[in-house]
PyMOL commands that place a pseudoatom at each C-alpha (Angstrom):
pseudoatom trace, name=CA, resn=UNK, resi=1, chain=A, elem=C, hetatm=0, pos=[203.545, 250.382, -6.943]
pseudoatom trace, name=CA, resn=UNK, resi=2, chain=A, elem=C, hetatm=0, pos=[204.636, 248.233, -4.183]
pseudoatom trace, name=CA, resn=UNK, resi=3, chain=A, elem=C, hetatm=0, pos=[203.109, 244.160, -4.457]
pseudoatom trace, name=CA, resn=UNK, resi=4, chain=A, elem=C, hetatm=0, pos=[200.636, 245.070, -1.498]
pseudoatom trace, name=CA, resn=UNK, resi=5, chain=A, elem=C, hetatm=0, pos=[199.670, 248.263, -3.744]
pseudoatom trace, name=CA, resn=UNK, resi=6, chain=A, elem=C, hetatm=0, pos=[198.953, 245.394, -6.538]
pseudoatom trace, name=CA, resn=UNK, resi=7, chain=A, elem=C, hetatm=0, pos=[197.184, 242.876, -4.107]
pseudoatom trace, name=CA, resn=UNK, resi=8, chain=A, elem=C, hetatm=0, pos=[194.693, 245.278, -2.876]
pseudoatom trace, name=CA, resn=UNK, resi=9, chain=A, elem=C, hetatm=0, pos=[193.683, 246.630, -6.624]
pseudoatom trace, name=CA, resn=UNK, resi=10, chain=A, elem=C, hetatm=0, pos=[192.866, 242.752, -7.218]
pseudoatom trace, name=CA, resn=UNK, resi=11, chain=A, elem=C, hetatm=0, pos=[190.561, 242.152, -4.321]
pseudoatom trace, name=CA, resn=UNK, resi=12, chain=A, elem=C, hetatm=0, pos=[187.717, 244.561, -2.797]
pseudoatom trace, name=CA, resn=UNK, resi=13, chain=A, elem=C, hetatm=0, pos=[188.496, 246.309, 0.377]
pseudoatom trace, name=CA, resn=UNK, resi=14, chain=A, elem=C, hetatm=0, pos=[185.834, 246.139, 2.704]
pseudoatom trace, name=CA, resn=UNK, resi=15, chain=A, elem=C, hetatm=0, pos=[185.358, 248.541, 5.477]
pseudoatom trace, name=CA, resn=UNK, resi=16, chain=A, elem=C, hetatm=0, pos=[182.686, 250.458, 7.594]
pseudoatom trace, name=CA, resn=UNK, resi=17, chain=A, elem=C, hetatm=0, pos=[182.762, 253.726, 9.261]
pseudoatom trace, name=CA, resn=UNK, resi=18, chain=A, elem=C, hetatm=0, pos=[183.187, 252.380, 12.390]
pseudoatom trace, name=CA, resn=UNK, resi=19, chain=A, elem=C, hetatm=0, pos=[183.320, 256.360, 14.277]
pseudoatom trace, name=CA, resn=UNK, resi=20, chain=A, elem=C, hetatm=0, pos=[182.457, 259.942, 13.543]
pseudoatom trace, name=CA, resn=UNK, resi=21, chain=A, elem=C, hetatm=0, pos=[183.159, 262.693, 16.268]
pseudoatom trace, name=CA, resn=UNK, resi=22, chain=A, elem=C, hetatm=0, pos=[183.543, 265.854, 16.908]
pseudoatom trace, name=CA, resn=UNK, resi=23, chain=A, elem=C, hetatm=0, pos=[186.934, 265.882, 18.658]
pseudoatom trace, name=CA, resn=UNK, resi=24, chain=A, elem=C, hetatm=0, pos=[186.491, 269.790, 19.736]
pseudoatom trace, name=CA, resn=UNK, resi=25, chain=A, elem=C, hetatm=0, pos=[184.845, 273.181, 18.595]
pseudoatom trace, name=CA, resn=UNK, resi=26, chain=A, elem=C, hetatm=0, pos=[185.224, 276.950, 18.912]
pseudoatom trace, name=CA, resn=UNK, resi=27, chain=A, elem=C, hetatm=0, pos=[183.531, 279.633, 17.790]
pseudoatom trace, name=CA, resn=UNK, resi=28, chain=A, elem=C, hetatm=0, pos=[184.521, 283.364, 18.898]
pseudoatom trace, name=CA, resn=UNK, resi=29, chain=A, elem=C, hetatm=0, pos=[182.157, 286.554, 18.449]
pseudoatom trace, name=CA, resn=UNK, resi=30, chain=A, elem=C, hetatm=0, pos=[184.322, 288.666, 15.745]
pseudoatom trace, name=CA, resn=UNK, resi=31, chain=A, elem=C, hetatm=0, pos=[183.186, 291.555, 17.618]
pseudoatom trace, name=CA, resn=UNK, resi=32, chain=A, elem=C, hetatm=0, pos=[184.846, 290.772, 20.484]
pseudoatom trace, name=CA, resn=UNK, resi=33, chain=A, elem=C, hetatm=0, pos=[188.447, 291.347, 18.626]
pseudoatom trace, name=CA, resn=UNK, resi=34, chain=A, elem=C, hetatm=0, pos=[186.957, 294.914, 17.170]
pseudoatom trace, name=CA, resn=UNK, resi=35, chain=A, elem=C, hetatm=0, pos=[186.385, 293.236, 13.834]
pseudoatom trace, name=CA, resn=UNK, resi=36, chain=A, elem=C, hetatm=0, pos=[183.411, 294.560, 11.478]
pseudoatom trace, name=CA, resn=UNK, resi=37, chain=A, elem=C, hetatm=0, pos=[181.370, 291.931, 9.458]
pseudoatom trace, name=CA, resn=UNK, resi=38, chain=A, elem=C, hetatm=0, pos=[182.974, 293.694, 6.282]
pseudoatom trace, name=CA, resn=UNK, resi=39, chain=A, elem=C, hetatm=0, pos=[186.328, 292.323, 7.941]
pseudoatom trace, name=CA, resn=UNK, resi=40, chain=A, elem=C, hetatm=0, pos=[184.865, 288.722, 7.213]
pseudoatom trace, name=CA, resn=UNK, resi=41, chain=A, elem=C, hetatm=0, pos=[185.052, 289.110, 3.545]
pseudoatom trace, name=CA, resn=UNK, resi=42, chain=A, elem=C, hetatm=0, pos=[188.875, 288.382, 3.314]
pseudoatom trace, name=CA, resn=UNK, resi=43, chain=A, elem=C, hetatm=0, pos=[188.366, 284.325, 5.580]
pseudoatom trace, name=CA, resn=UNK, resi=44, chain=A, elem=C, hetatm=0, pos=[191.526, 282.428, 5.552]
pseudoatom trace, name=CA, resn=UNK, resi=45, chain=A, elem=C, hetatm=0, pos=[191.455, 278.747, 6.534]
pseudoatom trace, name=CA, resn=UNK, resi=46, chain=A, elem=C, hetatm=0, pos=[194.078, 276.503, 8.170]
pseudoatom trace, name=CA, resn=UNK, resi=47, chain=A, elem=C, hetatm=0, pos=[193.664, 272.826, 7.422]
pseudoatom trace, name=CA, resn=UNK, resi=48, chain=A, elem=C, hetatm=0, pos=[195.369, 269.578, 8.794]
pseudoatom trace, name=CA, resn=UNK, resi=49, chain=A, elem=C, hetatm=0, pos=[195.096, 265.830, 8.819]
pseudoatom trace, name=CA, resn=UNK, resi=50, chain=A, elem=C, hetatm=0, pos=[196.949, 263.330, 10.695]
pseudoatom trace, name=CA, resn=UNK, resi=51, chain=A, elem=C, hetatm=0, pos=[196.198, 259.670, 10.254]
pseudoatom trace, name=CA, resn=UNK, resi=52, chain=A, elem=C, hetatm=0, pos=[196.503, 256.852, 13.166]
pseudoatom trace, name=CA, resn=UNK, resi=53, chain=A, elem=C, hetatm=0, pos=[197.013, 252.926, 12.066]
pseudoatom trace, name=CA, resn=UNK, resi=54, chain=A, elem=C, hetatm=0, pos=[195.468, 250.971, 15.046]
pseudoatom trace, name=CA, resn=UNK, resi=55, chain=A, elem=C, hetatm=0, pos=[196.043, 247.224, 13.407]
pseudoatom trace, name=CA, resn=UNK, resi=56, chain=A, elem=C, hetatm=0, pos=[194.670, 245.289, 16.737]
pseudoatom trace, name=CA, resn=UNK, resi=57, chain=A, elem=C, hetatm=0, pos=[191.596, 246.732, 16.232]
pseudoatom trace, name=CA, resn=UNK, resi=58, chain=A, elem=C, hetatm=0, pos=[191.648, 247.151, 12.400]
pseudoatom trace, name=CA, resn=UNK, resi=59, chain=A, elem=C, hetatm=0, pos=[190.850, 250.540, 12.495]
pseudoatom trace, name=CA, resn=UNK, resi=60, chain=A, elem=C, hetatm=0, pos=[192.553, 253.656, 10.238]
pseudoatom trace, name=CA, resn=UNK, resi=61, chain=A, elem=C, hetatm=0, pos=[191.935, 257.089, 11.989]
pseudoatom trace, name=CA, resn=UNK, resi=62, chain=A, elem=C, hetatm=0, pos=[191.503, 260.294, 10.195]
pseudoatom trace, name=CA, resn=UNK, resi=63, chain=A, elem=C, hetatm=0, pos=[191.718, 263.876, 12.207]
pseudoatom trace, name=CA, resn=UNK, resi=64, chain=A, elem=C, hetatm=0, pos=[191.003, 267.156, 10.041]
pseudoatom trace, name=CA, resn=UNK, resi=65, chain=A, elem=C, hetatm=0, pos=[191.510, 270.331, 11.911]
pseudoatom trace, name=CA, resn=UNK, resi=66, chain=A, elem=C, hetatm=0, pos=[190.092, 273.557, 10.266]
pseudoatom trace, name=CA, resn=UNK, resi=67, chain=A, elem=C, hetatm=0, pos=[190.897, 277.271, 11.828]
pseudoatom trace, name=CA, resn=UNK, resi=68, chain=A, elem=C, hetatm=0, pos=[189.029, 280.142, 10.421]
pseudoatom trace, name=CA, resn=UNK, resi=69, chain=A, elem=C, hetatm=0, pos=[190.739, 283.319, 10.578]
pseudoatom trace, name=CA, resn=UNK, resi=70, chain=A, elem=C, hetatm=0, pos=[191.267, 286.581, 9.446]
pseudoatom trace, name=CA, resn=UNK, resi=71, chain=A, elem=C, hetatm=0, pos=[194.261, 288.973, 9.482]
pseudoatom trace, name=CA, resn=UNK, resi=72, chain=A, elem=C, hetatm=0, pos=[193.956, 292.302, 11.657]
pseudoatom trace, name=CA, resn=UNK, resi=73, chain=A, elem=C, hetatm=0, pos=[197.039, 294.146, 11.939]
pseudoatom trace, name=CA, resn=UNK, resi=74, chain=A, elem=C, hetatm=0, pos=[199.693, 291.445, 10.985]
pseudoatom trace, name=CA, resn=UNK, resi=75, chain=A, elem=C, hetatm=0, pos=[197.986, 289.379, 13.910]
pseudoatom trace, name=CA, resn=UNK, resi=76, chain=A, elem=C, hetatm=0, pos=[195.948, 285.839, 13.118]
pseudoatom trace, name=CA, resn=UNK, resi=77, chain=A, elem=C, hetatm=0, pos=[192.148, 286.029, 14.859]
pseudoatom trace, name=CA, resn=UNK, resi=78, chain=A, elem=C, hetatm=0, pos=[190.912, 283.256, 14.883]
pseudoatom trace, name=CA, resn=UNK, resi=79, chain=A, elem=C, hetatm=0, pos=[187.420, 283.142, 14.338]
pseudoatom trace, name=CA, resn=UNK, resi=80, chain=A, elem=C, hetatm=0, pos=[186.129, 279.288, 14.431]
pseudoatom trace, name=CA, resn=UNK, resi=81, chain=A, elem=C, hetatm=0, pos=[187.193, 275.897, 13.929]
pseudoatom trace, name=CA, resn=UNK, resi=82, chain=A, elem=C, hetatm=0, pos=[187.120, 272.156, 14.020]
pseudoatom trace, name=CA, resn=UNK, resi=83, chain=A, elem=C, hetatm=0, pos=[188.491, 268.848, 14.866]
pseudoatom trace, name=CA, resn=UNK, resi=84, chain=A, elem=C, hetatm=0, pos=[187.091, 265.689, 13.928]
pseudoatom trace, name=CA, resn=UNK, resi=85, chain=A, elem=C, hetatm=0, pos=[187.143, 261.956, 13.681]
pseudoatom trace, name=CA, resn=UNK, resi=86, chain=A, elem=C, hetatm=0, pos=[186.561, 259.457, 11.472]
pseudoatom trace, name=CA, resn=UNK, resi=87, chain=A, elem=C, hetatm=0, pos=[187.560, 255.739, 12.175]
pseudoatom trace, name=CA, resn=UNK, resi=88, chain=A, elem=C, hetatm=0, pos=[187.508, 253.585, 9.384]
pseudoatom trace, name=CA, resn=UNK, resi=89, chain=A, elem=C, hetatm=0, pos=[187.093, 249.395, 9.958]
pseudoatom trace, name=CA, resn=UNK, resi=90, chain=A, elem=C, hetatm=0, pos=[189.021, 247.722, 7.304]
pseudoatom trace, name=CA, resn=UNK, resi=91, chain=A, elem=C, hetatm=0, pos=[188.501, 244.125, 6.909]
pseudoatom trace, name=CA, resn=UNK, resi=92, chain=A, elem=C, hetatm=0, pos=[191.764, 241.627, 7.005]
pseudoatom trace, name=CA, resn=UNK, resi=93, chain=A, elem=C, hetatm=0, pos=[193.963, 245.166, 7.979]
pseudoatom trace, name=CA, resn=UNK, resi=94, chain=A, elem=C, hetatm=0, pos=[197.081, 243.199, 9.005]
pseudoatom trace, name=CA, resn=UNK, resi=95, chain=A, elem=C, hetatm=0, pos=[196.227, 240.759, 6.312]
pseudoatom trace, name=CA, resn=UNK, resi=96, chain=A, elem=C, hetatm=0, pos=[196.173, 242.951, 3.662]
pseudoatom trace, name=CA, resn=UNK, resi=97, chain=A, elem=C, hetatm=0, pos=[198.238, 246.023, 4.295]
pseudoatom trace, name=CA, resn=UNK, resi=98, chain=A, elem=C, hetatm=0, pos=[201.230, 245.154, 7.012]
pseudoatom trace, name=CA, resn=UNK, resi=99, chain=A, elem=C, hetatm=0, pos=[204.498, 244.994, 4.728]
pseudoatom trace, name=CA, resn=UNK, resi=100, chain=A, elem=C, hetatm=0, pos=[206.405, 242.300, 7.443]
pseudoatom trace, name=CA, resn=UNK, resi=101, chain=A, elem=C, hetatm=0, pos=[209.689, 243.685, 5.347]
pseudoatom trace, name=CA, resn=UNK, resi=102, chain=A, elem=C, hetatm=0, pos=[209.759, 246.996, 6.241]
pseudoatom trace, name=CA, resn=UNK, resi=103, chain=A, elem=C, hetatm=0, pos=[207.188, 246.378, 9.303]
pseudoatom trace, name=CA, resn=UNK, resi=104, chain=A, elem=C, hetatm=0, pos=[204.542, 249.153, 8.766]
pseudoatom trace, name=CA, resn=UNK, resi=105, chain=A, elem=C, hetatm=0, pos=[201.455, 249.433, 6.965]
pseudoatom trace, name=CA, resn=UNK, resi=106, chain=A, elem=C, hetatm=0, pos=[201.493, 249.663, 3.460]
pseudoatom trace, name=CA, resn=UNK, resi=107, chain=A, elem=C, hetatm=0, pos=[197.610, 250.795, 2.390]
pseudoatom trace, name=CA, resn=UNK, resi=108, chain=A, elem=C, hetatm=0, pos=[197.819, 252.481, -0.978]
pseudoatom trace, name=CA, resn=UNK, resi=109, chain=A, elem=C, hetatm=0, pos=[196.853, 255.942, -2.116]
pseudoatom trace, name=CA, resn=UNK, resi=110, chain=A, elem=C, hetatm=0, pos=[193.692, 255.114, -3.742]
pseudoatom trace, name=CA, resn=UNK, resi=111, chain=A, elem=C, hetatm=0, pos=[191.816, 254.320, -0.314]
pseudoatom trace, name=CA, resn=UNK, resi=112, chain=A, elem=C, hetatm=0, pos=[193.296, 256.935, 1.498]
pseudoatom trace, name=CA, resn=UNK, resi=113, chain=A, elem=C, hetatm=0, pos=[191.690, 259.348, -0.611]
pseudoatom trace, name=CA, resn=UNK, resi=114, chain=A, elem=C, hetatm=0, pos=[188.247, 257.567, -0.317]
pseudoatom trace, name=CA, resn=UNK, resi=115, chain=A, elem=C, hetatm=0, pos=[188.985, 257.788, 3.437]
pseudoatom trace, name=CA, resn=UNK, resi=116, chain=A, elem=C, hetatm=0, pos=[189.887, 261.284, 3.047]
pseudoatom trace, name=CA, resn=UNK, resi=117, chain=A, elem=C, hetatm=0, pos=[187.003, 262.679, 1.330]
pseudoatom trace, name=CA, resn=UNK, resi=118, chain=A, elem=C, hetatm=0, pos=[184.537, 261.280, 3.538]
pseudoatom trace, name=CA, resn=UNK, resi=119, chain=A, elem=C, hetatm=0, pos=[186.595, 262.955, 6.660]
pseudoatom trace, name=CA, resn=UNK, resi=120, chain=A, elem=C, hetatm=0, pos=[186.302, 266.031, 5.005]
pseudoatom trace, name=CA, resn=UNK, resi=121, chain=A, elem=C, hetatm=0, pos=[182.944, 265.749, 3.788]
pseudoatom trace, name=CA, resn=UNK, resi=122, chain=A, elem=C, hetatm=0, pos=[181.862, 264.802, 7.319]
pseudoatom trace, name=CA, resn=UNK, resi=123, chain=A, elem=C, hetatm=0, pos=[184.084, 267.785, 8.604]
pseudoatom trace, name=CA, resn=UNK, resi=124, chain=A, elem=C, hetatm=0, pos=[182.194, 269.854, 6.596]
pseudoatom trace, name=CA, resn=UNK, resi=125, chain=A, elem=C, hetatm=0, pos=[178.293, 268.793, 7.556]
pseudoatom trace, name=CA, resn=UNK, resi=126, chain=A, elem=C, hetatm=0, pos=[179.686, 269.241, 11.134]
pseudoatom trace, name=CA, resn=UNK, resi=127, chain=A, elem=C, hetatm=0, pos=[180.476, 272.768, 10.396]
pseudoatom trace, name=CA, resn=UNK, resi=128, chain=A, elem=C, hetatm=0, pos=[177.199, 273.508, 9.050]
pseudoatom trace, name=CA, resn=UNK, resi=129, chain=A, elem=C, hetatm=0, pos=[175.461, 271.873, 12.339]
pseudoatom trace, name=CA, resn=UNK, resi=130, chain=A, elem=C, hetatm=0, pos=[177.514, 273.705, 14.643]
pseudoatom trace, name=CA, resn=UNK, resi=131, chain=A, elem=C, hetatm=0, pos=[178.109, 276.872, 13.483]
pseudoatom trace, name=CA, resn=UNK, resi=132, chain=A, elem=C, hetatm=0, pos=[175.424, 279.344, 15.159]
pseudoatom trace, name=CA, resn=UNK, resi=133, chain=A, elem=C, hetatm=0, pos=[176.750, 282.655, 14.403]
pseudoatom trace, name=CA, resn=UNK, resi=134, chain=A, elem=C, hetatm=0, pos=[174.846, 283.714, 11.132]
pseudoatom trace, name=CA, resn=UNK, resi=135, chain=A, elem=C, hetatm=0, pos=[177.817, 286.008, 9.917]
pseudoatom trace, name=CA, resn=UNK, resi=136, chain=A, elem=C, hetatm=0, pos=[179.983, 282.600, 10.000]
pseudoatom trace, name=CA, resn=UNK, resi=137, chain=A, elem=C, hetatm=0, pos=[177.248, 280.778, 8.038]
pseudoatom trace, name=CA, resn=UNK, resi=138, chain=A, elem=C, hetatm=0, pos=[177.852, 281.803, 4.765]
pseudoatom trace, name=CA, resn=UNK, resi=139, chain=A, elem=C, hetatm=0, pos=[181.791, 280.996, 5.395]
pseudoatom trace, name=CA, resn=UNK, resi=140, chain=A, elem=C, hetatm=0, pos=[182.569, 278.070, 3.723]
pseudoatom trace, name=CA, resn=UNK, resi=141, chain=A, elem=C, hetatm=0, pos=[185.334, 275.012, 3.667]
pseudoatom trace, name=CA, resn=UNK, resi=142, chain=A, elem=C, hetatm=0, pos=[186.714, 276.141, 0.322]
pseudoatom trace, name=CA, resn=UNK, resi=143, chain=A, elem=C, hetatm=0, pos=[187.183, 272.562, -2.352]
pseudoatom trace, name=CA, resn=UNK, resi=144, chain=A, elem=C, hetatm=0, pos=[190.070, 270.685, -0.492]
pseudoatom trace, name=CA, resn=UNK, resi=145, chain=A, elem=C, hetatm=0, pos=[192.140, 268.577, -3.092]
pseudoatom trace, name=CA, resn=UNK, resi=146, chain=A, elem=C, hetatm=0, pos=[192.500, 265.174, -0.912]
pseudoatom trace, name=CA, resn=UNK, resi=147, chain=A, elem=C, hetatm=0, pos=[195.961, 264.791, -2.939]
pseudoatom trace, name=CA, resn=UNK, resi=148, chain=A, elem=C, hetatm=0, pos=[197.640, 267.676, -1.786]
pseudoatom trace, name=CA, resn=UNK, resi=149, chain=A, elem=C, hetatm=0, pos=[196.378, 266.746, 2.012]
pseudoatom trace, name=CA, resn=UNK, resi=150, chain=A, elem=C, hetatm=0, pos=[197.652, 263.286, 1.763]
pseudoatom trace, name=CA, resn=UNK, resi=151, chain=A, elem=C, hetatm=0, pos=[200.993, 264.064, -0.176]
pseudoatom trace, name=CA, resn=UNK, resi=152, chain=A, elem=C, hetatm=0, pos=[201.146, 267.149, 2.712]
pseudoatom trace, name=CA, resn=UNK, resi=153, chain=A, elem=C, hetatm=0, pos=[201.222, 264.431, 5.511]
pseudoatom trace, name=CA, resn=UNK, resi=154, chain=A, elem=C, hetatm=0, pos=[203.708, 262.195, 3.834]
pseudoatom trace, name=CA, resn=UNK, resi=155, chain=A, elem=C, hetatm=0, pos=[206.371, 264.795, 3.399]
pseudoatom trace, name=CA, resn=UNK, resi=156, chain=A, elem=C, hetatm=0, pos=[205.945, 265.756, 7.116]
pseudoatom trace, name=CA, resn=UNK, resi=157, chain=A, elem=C, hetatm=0, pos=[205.601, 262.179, 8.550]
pseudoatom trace, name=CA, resn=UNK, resi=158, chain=A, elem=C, hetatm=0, pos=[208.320, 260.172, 5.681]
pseudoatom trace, name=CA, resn=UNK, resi=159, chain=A, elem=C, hetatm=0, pos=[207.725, 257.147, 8.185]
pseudoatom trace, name=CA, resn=UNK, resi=160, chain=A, elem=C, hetatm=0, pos=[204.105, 257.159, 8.785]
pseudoatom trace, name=CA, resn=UNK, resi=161, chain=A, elem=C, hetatm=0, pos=[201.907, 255.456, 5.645]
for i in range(1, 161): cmd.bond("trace and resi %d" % i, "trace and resi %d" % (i + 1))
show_as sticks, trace
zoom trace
């Protein structure tokens, strides 16, 4: 645990949701690709995060993508997804979690995750808004271990976080 890692278990973070969008949407008929609703019984589901520091205006950024799909014929259909937003205000940003050593943000695990299970839970009421197809309906966002999508992002972006 790094000394901002220690700091910021000492003293509350404050934020607010500062944003919540839907950054796009699809939704194709599964008829269209000759697909039977018995075909929707084997979903498969693509999910990604990325994660945007913008320090002048205090502000992390969260993006989870979701692609649901099914496999026809060793080829991917995809059948609906999802890409959303959620900015998160954090009080004293620089303040707290700039490391002026190593000159990035430091912000530690713990509040990440918070960060990341309201992005997902918001991800998820989105879904349930949008969707309109009542064969998709009963698809669901399977339990997402926040974990595994934050320790994902680090060993793809070693510099970021």
């Amino acid at each position: 645990m790094t000394k901002i890692e220690k700091n910021a278990y000492r003293k509350k973070v404050e934020f607010r949701i500062a944003e919540i969008k839907k950054v796009s949407y699809f939704q194709n008929d599964y008829s269209e690709f000759g697909l039977l609703k018995a075909d929707l019984k084997e979903i498969g589901v693509n999910l990604s995060t990325k994660f945007i520091v913008s320090e002048n205006e205090n502000i992390i950024s969260i993006y989870i993508k979701t692609n649901f799909f099914v496999n026809k014929e060793n080829k991917q259909v995809e059948l609906f997804g999802i890409e959303t937003a959620h900015k998160f205000e954090i009080k004293d940003l620089q303040k707290r979690f700039f490391n002026s050593v190593n000159k990035k943000f430091d912000i530690p695990d713990n509040i990440m995750l918070i960060f990341i299970n309201i992005s997902v839970s918001g991800t998820r009421g989105m879904l349930a808004a949008l969707c309109s197809n009542p064969a998709y309906s009963k698809i669901i966002l399977p339990i997402i271990n926040p974990l595994d999508l934050l320790n994902s992002y680090k060993e793809q972006n070693k510099d970021a976080l």
